[in-house]
N, CA and C atoms as an extended XYZ file, in Angstrom:
255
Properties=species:S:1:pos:R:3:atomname:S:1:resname:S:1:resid:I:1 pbc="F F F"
N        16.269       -4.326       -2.397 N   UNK     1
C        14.944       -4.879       -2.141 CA  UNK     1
C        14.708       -5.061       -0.642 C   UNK     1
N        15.338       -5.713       -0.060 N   UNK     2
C        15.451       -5.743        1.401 CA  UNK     2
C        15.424       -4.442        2.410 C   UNK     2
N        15.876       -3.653        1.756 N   UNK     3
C        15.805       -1.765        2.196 CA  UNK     3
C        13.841       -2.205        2.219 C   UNK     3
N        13.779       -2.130        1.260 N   UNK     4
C        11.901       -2.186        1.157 CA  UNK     4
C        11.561       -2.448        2.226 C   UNK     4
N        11.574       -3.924        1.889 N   UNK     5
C        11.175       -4.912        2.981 CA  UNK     5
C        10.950       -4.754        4.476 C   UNK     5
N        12.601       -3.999        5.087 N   UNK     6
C        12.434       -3.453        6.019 CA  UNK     6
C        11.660       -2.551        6.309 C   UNK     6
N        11.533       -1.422        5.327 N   UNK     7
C        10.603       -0.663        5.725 CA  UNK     7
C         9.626       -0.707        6.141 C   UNK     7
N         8.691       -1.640        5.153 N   UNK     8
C         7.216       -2.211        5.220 CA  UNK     8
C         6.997       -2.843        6.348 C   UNK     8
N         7.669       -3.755        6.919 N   UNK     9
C         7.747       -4.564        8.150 CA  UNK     9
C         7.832       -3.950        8.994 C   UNK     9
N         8.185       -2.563        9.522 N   UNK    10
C         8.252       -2.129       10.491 CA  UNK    10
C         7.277       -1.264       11.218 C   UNK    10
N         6.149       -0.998        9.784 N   UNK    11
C         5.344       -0.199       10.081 CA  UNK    11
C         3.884       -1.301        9.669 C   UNK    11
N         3.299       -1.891       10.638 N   UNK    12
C         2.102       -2.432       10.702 CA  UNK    12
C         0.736       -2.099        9.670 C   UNK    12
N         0.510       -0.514        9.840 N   UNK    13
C        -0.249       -0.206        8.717 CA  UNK    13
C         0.155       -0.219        7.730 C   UNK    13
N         1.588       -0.008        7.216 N   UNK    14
C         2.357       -0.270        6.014 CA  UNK    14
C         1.839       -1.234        5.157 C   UNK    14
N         2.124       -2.212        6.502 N   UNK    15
C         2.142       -3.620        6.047 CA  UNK    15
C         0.674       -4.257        5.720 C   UNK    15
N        -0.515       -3.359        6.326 N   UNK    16
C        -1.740       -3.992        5.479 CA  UNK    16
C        -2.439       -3.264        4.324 C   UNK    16
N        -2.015       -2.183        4.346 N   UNK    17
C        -2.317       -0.819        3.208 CA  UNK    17
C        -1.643       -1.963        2.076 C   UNK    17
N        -0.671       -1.986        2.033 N   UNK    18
C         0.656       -2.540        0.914 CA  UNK    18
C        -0.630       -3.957        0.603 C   UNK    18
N        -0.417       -4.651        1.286 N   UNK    19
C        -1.012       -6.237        1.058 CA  UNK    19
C        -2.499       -5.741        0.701 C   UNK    19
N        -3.832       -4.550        1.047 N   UNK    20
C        -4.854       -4.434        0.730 CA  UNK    20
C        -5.102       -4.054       -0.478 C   UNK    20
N        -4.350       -3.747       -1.260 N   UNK    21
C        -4.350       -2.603       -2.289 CA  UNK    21
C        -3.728       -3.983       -3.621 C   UNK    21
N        -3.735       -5.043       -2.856 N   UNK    22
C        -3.296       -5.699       -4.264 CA  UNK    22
C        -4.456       -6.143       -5.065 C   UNK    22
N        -5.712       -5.355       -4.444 N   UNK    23
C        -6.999       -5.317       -5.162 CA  UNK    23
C        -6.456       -4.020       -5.309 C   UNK    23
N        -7.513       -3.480       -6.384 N   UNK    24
C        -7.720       -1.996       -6.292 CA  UNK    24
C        -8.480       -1.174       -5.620 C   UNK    24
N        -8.308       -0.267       -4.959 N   UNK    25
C        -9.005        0.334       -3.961 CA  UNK    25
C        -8.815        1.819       -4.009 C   UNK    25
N        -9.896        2.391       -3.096 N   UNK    26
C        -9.739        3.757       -2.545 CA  UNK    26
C        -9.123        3.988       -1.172 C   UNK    26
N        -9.263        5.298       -1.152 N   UNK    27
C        -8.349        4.707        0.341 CA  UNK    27
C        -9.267        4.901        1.412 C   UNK    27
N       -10.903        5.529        1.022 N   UNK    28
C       -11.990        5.466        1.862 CA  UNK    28
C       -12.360        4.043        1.967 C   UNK    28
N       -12.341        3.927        1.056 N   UNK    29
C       -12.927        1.853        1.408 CA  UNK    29
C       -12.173        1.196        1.834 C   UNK    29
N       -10.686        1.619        1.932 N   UNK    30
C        -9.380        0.766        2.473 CA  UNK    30
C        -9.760        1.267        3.502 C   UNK    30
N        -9.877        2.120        4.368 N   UNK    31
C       -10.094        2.982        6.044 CA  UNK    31
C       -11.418        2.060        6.576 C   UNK    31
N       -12.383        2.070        5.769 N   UNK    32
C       -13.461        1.076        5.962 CA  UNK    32
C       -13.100       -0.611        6.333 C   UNK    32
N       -12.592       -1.239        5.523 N   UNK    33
C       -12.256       -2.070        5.355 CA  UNK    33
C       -11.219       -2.532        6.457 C   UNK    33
N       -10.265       -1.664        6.737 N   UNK    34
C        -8.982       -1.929        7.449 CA  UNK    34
C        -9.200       -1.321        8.870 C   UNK    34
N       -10.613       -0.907        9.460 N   UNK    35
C       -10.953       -0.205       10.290 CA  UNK    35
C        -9.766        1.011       10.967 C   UNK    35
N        -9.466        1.568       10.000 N   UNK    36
C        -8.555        2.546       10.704 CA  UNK    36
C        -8.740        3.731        9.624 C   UNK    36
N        -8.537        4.985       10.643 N   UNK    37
C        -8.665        6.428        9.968 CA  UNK    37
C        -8.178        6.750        8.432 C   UNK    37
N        -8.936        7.674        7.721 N   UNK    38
C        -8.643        7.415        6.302 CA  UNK    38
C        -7.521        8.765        6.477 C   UNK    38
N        -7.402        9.048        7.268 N   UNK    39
C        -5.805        9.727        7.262 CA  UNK    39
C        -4.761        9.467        7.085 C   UNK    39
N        -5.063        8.250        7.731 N   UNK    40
C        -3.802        7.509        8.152 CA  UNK    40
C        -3.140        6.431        7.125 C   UNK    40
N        -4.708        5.927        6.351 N   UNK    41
C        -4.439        4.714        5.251 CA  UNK    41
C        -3.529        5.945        4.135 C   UNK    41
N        -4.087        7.397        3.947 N   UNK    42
C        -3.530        7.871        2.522 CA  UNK    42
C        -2.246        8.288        3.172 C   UNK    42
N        -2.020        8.538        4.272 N   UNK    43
C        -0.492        9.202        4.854 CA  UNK    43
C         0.314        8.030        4.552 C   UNK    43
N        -0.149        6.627        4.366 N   UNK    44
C         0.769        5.620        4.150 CA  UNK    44
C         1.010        5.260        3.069 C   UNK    44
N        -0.313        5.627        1.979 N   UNK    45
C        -0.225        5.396        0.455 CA  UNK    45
C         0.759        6.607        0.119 C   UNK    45
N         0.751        7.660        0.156 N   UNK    46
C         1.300        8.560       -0.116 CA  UNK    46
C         3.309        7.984       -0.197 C   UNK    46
N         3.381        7.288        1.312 N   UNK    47
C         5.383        6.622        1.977 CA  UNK    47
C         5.650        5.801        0.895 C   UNK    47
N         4.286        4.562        0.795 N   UNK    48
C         4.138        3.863       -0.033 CA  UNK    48
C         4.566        4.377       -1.534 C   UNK    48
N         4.247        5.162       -1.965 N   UNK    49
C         3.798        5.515       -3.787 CA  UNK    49
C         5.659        6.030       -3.864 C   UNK    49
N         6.316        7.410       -2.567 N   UNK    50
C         7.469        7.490       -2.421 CA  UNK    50
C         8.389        6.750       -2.830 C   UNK    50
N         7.983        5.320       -2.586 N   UNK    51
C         8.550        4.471       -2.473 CA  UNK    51
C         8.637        3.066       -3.525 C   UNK    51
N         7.743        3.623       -4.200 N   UNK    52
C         7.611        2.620       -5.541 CA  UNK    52
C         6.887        1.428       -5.252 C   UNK    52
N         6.191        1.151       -4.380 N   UNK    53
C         5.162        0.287       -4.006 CA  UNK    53
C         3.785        0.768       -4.268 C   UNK    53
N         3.159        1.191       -4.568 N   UNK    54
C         1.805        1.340       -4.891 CA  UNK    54
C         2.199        2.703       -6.255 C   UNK    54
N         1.377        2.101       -6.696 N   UNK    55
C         0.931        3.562       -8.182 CA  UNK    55
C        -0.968        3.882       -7.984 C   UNK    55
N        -1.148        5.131       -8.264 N   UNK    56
C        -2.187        5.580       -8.492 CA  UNK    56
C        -2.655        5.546       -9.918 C   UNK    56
N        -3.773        5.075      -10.213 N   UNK    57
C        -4.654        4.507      -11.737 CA  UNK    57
C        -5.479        5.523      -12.228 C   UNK    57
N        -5.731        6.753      -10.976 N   UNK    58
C        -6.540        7.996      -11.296 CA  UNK    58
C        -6.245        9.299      -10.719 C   UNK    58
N        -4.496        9.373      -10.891 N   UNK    59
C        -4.292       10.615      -10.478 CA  UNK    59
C        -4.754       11.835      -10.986 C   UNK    59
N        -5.522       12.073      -12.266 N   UNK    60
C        -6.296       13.642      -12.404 CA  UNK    60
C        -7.397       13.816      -11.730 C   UNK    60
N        -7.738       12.479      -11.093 N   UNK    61
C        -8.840       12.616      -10.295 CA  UNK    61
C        -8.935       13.563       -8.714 C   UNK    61
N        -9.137       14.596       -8.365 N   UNK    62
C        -9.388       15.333       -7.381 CA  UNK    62
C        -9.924       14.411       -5.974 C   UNK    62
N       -10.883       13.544       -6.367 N   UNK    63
C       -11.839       12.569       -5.530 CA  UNK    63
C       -11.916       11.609       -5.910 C   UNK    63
N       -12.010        9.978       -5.109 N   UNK    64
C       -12.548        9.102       -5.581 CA  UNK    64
C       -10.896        8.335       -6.862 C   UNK    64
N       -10.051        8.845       -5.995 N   UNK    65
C        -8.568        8.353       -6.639 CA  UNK    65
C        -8.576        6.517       -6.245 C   UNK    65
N        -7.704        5.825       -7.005 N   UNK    66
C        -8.065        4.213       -6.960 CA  UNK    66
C        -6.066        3.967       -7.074 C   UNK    66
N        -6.031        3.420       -6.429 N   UNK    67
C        -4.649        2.692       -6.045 CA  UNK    67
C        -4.307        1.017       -6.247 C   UNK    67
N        -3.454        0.742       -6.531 N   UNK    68
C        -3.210       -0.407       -6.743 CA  UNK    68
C        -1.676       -0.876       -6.154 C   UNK    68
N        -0.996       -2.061       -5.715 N   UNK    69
C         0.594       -2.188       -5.655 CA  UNK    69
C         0.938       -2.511       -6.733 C   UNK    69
N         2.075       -2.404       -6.726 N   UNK    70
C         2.898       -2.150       -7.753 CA  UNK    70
C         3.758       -3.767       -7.892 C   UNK    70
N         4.158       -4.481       -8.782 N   UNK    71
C         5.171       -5.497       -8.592 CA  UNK    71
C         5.957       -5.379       -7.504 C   UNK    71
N         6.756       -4.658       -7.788 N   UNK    72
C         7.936       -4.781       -6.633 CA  UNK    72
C         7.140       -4.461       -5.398 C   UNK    72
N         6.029       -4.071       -4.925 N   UNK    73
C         5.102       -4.021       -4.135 CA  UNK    73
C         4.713       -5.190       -3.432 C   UNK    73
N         4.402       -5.959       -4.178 N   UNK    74
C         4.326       -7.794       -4.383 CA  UNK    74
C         4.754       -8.353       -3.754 C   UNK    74
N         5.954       -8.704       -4.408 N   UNK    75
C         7.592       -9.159       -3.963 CA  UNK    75
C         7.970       -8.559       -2.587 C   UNK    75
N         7.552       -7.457       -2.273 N   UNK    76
C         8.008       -7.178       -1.018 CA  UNK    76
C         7.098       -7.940       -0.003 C   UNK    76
N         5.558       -7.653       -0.294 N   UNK    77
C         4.429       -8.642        0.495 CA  UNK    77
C         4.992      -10.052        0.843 C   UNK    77
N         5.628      -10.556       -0.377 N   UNK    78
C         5.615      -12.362       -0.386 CA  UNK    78
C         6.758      -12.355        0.268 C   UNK    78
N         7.646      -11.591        0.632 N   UNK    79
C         8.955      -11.557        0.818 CA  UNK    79
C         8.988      -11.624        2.436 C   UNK    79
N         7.864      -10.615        2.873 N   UNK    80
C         7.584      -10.252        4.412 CA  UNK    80
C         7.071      -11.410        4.741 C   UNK    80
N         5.800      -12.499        4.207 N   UNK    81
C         4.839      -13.267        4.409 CA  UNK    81
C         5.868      -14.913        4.494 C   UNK    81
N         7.082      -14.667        3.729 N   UNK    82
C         7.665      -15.717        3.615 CA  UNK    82
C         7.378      -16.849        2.483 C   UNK    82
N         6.562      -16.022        1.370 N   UNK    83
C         6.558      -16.560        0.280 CA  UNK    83
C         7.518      -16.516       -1.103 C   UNK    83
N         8.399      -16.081       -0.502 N   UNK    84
C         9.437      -15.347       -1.964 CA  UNK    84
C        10.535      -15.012       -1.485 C   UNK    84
N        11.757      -15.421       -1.911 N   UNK    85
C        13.149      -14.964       -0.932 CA  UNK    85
C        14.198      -13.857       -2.183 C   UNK    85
């Protein structure tokens, strides 16, 4: 778990993609929202999903795909935030 942890923590956008998405989102409205390039939010969902922190809710979808974190996604957030050891 701590492997995670580190990860997420080290990478800033990681770390608000991961914590934004514990709504459900796109990753155009996350780029909106998080004022940063929507390249960059899905290049991280993508490390993210790798990684067992976020799942996709509409992968046959071509466009307009919706993301969510995952538990252990969570746990890693509260873990970074200092809510959960």
């Amino acid at each position: 778990m701590y492997d995670l942890v580190s990860f997420v923590g080290r990478g800033s956008v990681r770390k608000k993609v991961l914590k934004a998405l514990f709504k459900l989102n796109s990753p155009t409205e996350l780029a909106k929202q998080l004022n940063i390039e929507r390249s960059t939010v899905s290049r991280a969902i993508l490390i993210l999903m790798e990684k067992g922190l976020v799942e996709c809710l509409t992968p046959g979808e071509r466009m307009g795909r919706y993301y969510r974190t995952t538990e252990v996604g969570k746990k890693v957030v509260n873990i970074i935030e200092g809510k959960e050891e």
